[in-house]
C-alpha positions in Angstrom: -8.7 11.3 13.4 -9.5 13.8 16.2 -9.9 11.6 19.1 -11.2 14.7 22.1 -8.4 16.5 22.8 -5.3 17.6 20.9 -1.8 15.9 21.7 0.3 19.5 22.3 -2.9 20.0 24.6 -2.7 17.2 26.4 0.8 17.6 27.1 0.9 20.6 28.1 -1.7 20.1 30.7 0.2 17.1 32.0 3.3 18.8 32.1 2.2 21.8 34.3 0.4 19.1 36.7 3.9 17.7 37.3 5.9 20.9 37.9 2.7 22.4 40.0 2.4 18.7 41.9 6.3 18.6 42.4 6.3 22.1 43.6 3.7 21.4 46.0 5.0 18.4 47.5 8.7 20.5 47.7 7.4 23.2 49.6 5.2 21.1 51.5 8.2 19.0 52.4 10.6 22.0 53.2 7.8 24.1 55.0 7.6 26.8 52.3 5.1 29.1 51.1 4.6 28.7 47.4 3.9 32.4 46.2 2.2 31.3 42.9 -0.9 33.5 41.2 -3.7 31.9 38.6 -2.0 34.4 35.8 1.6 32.5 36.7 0.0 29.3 36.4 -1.8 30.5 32.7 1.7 31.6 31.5 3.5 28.8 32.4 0.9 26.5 30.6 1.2 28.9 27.6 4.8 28.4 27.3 4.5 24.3 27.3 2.4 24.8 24.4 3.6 27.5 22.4 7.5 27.4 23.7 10.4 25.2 23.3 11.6 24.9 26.7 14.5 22.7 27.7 14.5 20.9 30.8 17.0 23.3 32.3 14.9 26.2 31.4 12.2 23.9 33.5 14.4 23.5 36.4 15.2 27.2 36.6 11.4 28.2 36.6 10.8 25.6 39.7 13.8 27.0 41.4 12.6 30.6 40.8 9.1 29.5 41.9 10.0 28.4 45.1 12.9 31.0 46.9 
């Protein structure tokens, strides 16, 4: 039973609200410029869907997305 959106969907959308909302609130708090374009965000979203990304390989993207 399809109940609106897809699990893997839904996940993936939560997940990049939490790394884009944490790097927000990181740069916001250390007084950094978050260099970040639309096609960054769309790749990032495509690999929580389609990827198997461990929570290191997480960390490293945030760190690389903030120096």
């Amino acid at each position: 039973m399809n109940n609106g959106i897809a699990n893997n969907i839904l996940n993936s959308k939560i997940a990049l609200c939490l790394l884009m909302n944490m790097l927000h609130y990181h740069t916001q708090k250390e007084n950094i410029k978050l260099n970040i374009t639309e096609n960054m965000v769309n790749d990032i979203y495509y690999a929580f869907r389609f990827r198997d990304l461990s929570k290191e390989a997480v960390m490293i993207l945030a760190e690389s997305l903030i120096k």
